[in-house]
N, CA, C and O atoms as a DFTB+ gen file, in Angstrom:
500 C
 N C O
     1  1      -4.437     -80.739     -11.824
     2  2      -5.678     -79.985     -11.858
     3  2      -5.787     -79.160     -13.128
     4  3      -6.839     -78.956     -13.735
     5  1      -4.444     -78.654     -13.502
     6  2      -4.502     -78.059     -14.729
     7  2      -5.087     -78.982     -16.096
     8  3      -5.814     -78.469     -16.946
     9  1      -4.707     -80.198     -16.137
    10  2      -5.153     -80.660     -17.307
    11  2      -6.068     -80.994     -17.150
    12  3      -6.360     -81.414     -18.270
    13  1      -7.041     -81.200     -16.428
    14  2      -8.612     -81.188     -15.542
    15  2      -9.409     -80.104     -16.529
    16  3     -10.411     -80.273     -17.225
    17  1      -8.683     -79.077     -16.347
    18  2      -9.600     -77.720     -16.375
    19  2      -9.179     -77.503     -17.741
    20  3     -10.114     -76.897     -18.264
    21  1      -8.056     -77.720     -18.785
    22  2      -8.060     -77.640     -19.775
    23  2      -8.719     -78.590     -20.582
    24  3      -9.071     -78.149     -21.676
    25  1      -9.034     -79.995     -20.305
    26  2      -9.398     -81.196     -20.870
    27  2     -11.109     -80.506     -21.028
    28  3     -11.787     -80.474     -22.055
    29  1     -11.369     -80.153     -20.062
    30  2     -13.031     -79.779     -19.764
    31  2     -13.117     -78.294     -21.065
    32  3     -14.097     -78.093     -21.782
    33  1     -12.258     -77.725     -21.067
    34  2     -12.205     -76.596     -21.820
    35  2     -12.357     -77.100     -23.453
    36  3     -13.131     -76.554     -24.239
    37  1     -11.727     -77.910     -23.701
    38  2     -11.304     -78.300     -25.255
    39  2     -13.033     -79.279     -25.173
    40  3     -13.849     -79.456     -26.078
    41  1     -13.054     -79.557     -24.299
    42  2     -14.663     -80.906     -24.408
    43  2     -15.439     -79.727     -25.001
    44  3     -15.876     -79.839     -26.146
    45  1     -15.700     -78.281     -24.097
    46  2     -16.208     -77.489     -24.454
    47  2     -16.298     -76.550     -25.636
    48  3     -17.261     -75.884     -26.018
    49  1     -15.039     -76.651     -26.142
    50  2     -14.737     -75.841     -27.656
    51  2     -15.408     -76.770     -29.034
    52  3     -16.029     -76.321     -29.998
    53  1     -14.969     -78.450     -28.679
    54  2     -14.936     -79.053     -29.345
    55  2     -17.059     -79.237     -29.798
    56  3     -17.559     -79.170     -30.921
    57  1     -17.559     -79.392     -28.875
    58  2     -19.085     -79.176     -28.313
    59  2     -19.317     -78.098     -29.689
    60  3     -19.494     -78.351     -30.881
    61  1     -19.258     -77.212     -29.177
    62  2     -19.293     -75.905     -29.810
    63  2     -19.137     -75.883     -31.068
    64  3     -20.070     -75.473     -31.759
    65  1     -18.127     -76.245     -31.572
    66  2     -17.727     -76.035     -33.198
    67  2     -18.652     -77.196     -34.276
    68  3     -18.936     -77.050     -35.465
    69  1     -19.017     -78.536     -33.197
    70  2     -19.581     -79.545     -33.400
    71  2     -20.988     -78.730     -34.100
    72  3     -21.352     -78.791     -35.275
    73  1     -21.662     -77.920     -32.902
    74  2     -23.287     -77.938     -33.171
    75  2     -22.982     -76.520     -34.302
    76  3     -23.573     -76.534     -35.382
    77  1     -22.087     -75.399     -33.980
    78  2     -22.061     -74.868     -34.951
    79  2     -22.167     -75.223     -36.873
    80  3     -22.628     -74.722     -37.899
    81  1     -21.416     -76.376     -36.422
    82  2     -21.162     -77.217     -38.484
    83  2     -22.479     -77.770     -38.643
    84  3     -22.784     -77.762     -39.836
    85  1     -23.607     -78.368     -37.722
    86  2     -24.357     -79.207     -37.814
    87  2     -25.344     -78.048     -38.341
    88  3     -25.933     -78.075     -39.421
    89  1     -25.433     -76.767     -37.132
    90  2     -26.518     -75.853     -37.504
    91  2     -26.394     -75.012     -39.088
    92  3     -27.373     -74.397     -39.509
    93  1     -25.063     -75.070     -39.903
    94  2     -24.389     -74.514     -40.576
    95  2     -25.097     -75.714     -41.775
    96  3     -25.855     -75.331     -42.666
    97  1     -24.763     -76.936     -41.629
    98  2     -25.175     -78.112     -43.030
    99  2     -26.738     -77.751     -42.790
   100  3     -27.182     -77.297     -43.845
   101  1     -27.818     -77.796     -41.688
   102  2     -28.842     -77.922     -41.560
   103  2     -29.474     -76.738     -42.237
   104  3     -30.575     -76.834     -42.780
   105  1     -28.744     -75.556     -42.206
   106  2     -29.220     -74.760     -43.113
   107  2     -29.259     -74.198     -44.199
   108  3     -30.113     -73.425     -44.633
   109  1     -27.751     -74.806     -44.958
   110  2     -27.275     -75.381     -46.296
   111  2     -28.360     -75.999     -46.855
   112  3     -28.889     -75.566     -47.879
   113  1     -28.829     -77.206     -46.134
   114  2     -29.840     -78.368     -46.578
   115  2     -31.098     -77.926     -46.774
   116  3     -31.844     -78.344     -47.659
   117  1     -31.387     -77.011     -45.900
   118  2     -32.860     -76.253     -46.083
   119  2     -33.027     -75.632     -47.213
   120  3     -33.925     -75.821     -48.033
   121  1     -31.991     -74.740     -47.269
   122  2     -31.994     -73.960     -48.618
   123  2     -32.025     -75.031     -49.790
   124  3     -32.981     -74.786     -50.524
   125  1     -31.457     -75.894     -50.118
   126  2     -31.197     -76.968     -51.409
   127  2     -32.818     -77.306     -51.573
   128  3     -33.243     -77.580     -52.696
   129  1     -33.651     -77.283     -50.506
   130  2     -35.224     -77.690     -50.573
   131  2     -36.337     -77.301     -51.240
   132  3     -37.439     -77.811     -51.443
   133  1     -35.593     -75.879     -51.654
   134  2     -36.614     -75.026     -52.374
   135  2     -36.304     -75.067     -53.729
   136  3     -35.109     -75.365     -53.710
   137  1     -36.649     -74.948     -54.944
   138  2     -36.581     -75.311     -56.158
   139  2     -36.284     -73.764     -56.897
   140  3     -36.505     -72.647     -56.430
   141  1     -35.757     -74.114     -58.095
   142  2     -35.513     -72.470     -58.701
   143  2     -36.951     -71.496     -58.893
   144  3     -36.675     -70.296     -58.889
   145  1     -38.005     -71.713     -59.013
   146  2     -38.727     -71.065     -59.535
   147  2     -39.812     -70.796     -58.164
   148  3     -40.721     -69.977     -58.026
   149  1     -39.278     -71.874     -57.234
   150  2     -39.805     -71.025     -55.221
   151  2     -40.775     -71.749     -54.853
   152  3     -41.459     -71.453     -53.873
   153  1     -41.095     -73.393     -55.988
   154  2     -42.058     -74.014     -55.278
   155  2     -41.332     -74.978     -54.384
   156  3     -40.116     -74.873     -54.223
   157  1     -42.050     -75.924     -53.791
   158  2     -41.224     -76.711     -52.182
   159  2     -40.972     -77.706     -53.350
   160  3     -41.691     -77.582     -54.341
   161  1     -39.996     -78.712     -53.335
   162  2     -39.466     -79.642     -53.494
   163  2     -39.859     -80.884     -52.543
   164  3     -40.360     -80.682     -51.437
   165  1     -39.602     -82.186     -53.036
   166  2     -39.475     -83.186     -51.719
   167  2     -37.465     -82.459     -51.023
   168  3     -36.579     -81.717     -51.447
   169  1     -37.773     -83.423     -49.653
   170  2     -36.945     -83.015     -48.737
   171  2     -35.561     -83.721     -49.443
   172  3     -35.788     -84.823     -49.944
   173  1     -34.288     -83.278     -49.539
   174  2     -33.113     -83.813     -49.775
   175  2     -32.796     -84.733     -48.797
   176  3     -33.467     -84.967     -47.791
   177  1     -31.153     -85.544     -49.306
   178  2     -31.116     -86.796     -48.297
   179  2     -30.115     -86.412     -47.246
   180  3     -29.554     -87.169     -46.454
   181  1     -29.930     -84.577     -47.419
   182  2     -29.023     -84.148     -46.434
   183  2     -30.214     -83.631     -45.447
   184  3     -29.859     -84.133     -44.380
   185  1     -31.123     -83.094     -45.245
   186  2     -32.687     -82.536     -44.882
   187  2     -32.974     -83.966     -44.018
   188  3     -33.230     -83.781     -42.829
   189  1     -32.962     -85.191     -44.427
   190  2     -33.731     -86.118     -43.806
   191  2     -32.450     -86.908     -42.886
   192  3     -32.889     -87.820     -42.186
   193  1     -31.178     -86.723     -42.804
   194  2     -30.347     -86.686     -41.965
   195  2     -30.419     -86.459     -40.632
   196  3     -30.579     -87.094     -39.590
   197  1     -30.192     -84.969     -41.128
   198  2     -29.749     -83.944     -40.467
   199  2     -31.380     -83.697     -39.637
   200  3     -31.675     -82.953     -38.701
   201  1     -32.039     -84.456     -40.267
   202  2     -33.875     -84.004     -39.069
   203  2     -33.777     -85.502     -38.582
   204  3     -34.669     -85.620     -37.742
   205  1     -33.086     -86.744     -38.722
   206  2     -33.419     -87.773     -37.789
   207  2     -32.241     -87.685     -37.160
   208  3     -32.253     -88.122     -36.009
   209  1     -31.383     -87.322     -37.494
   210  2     -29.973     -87.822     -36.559
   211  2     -29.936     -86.334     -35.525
   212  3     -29.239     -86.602     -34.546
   213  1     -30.576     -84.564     -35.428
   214  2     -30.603     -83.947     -34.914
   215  2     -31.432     -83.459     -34.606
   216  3     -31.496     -83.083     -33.435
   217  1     -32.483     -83.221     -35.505
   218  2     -33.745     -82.550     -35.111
   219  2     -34.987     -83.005     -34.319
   220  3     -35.784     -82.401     -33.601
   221  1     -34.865     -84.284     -34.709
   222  2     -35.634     -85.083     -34.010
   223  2     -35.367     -85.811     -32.790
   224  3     -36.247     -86.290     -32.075
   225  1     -34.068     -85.880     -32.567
   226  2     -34.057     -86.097     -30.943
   227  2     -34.173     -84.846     -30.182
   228  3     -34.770     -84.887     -29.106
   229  1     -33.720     -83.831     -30.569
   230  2     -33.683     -82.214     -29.960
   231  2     -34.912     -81.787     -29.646
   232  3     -34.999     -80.877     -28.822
   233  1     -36.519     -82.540     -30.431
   234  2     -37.514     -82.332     -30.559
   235  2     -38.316     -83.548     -29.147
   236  3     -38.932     -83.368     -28.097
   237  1     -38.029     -84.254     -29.613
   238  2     -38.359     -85.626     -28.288
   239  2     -37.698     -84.679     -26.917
   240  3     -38.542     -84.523     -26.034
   241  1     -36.883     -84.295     -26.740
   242  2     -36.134     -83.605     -25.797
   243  2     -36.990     -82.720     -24.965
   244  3     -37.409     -82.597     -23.814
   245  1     -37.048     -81.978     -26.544
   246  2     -38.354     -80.323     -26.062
   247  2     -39.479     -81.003     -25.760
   248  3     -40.167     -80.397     -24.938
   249  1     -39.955     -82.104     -26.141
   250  2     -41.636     -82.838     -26.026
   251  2     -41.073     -83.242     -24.374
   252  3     -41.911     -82.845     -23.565
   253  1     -40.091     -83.802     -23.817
   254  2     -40.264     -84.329     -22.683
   255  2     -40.177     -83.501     -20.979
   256  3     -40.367     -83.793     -19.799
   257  1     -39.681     -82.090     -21.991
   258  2     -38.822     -81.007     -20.848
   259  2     -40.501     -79.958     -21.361
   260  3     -40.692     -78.821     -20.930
   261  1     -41.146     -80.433     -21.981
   262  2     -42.313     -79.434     -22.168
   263  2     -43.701     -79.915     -21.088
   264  3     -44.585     -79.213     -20.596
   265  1     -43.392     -81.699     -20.963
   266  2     -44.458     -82.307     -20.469
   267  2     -44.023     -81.829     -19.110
   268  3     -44.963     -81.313     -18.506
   269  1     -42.505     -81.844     -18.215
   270  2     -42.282     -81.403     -17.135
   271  2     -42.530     -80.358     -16.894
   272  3     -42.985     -80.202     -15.761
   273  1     -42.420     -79.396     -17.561
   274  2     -42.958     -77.753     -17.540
   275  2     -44.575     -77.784     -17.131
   276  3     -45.032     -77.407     -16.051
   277  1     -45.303     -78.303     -18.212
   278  2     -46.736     -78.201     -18.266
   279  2     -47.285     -78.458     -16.722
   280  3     -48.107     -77.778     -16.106
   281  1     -46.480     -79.818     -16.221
   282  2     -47.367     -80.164     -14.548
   283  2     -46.793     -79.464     -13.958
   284  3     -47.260     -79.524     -12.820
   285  1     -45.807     -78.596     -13.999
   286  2     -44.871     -77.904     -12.952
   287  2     -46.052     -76.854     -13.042
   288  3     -46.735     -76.525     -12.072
   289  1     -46.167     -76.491     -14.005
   290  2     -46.881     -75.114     -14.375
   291  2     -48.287     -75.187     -14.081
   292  3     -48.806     -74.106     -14.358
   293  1     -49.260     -76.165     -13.556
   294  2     -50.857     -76.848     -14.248
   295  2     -51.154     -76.062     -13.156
   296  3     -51.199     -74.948     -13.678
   297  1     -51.361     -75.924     -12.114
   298  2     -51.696     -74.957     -11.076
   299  2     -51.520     -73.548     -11.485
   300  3     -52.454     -72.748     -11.545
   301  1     -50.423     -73.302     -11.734
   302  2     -51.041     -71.512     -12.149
   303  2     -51.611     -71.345     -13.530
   304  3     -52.274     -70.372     -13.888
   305  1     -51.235     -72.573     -14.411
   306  2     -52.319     -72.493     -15.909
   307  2     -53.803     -72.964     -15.509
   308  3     -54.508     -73.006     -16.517
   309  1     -54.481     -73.328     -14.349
   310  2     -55.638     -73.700     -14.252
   311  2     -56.039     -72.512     -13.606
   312  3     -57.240     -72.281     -13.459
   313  1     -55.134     -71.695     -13.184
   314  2     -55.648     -70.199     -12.106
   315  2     -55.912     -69.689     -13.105
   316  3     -57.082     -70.011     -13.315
   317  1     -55.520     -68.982     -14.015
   318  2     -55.328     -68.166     -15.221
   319  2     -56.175     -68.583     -16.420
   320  3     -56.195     -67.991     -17.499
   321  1     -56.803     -69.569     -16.130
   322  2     -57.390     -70.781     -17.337
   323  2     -57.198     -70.612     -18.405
   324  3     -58.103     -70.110     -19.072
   325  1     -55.742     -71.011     -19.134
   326  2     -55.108     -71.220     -20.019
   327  2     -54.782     -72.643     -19.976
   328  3     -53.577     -72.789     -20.180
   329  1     -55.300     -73.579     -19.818
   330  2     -54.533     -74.779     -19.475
   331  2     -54.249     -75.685     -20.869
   332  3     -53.371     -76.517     -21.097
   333  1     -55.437     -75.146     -21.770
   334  2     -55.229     -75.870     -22.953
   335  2     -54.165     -74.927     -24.013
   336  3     -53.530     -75.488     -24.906
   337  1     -54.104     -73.877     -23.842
   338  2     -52.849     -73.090     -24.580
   339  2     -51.542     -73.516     -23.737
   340  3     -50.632     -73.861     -24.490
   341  1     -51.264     -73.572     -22.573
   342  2     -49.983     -74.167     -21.687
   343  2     -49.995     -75.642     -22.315
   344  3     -48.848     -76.084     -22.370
   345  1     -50.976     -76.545     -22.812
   346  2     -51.047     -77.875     -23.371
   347  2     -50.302     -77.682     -24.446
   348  3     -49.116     -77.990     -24.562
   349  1     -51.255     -76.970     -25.553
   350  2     -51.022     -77.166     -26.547
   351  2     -49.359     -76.466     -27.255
   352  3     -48.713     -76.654     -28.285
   353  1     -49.233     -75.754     -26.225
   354  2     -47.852     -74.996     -26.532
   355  2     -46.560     -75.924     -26.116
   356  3     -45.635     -76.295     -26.838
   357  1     -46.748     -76.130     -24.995
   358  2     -45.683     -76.852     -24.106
   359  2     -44.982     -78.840     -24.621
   360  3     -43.949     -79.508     -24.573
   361  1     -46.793     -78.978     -25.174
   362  2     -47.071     -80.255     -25.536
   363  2     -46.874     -80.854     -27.092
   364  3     -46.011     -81.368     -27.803
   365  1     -48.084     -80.487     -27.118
   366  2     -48.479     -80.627     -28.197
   367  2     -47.816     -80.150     -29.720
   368  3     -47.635     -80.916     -30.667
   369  1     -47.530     -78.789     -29.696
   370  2     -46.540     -78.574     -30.811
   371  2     -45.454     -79.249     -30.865
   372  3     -45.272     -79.753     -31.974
   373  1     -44.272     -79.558     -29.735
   374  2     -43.185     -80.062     -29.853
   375  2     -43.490     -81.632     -30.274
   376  3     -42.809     -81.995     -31.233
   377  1     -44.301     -82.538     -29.786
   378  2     -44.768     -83.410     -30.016
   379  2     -45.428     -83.736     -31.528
   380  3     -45.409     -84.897     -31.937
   381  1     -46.033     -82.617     -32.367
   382  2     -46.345     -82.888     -33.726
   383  2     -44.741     -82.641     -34.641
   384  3     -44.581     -83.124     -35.762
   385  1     -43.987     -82.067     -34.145
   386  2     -42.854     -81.537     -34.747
   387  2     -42.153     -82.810     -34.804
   388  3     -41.284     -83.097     -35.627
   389  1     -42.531     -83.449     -34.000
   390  2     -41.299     -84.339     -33.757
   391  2     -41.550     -85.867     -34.220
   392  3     -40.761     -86.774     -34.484
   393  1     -43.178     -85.784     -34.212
   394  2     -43.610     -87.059     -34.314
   395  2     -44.792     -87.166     -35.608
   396  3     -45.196     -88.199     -36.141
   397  1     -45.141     -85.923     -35.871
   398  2     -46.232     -86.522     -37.153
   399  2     -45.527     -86.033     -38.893
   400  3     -45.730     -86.482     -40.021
   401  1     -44.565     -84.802     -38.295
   402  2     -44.205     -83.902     -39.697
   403  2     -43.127     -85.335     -40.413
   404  3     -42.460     -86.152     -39.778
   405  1     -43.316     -85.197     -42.029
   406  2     -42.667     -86.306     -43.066
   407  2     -40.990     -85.775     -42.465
   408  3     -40.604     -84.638     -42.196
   409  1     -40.335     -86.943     -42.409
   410  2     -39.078     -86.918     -42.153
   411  2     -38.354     -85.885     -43.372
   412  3     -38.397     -86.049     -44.591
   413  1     -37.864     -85.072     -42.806
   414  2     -37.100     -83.736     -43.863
   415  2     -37.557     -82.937     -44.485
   416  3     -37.053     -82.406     -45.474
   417  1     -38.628     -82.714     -43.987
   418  2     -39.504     -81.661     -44.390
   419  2     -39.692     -80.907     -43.826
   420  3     -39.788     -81.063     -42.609
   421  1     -39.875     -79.443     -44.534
   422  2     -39.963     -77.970     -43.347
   423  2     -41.558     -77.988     -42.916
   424  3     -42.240     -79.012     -42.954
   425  1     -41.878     -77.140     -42.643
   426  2     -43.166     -77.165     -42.094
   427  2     -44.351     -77.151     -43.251
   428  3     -45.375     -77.834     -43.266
   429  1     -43.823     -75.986     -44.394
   430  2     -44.566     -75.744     -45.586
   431  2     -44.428     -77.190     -46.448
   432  3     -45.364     -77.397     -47.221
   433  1     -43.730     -77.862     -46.418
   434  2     -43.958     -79.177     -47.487
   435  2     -44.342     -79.956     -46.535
   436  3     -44.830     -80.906     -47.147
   437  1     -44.466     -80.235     -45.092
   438  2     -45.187     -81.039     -44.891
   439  2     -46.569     -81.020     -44.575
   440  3     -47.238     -82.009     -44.272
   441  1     -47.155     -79.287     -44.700
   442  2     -48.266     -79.066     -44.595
   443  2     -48.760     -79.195     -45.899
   444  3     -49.923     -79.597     -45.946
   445  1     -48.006     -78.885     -47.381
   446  2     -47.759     -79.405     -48.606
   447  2     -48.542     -80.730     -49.054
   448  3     -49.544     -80.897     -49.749
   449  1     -47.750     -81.536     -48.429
   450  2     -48.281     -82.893     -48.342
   451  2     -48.975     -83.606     -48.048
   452  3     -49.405     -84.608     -48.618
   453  1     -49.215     -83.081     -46.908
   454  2     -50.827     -83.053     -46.076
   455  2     -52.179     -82.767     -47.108
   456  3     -52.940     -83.716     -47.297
   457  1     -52.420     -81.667     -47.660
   458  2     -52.930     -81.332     -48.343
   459  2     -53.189     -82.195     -49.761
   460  3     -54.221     -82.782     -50.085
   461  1     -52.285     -82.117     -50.292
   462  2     -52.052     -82.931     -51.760
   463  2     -52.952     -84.410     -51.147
   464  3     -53.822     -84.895     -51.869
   465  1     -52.557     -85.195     -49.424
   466  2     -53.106     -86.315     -49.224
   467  2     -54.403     -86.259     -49.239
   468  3     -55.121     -86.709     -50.132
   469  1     -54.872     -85.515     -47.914
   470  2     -56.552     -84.918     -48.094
   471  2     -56.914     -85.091     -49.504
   472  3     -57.495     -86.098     -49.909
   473  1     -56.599     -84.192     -50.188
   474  2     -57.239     -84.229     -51.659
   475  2     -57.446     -85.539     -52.637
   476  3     -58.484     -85.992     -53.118
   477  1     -56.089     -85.979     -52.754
   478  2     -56.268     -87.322     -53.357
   479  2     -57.462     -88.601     -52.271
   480  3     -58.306     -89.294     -52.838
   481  1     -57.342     -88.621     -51.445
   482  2     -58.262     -89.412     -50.436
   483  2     -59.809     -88.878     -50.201
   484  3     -60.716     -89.476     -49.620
   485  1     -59.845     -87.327     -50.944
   486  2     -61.172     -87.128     -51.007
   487  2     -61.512     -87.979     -52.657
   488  3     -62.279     -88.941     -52.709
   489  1     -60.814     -87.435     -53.875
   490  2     -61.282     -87.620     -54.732
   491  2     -61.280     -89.484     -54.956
   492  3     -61.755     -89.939     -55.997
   493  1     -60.908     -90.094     -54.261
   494  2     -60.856     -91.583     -54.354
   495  2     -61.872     -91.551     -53.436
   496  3     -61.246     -91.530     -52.377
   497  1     -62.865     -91.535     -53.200
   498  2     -64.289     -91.463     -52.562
   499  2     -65.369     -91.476     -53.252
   500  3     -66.462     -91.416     -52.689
């Protein structure tokens, strides 16, 4: 029983030190994103990693534990009539995070990019 309860212990340390290094490179990588003079850069190839191999399943995760929340919740968000802020919060953000933003990009370069697209797709009109 003892090596039961120690085996489960080390699963648990090991867990731990794991997401610690990951959250530790992920924010190494963020920083490398910004350029010397403070404008956004494109995303590095540690940034586009570290957002498909972690961020983006962690995000599908929150999109699927947000959709269970939302119907759990749709009865007292329809009492309160908030139903489209309980949507758009629960739903919808985790779901653009996860599924429309450019792979390795923070929020500001991919709203960045967005922009720069709009523009070029207006002036080719």
């Amino acid at each position: 029983m003892g090596t039961l309860s120690q085996g489960k212990k080390m699963k648990g340390t090991i867990t731990a030190i794991a997401l610690v290094s990951m959250m530790s490179v992920s924010m190494a990588a963020s920083a490398t994103d910004i350029a010397d003079d403070g404008s956004l850069s494109r995303p590095s190839v540690w940034s586009m990693g570290i957002d498909a191999g972690l961020v983006r399943p962690v995000g599908l995760a929150a999109t699927i534990i947000g959709v269970g929340l939302f119907v759990v919740t749709l009865p007292f968000s329809a009492l309160g009539g908030n139903v489209g802020e309980s949507a758009e919060r629960l739903v919808v953000d985790p779901a653009k995070m996860t599924f429309l933003r450019c792979l390795g990009c923070t929020t500001g370069q991919d709203n960045e990019n967005r922009g720069a697209r709009a523009m070029h797709d207006s002036d080719s009109q």
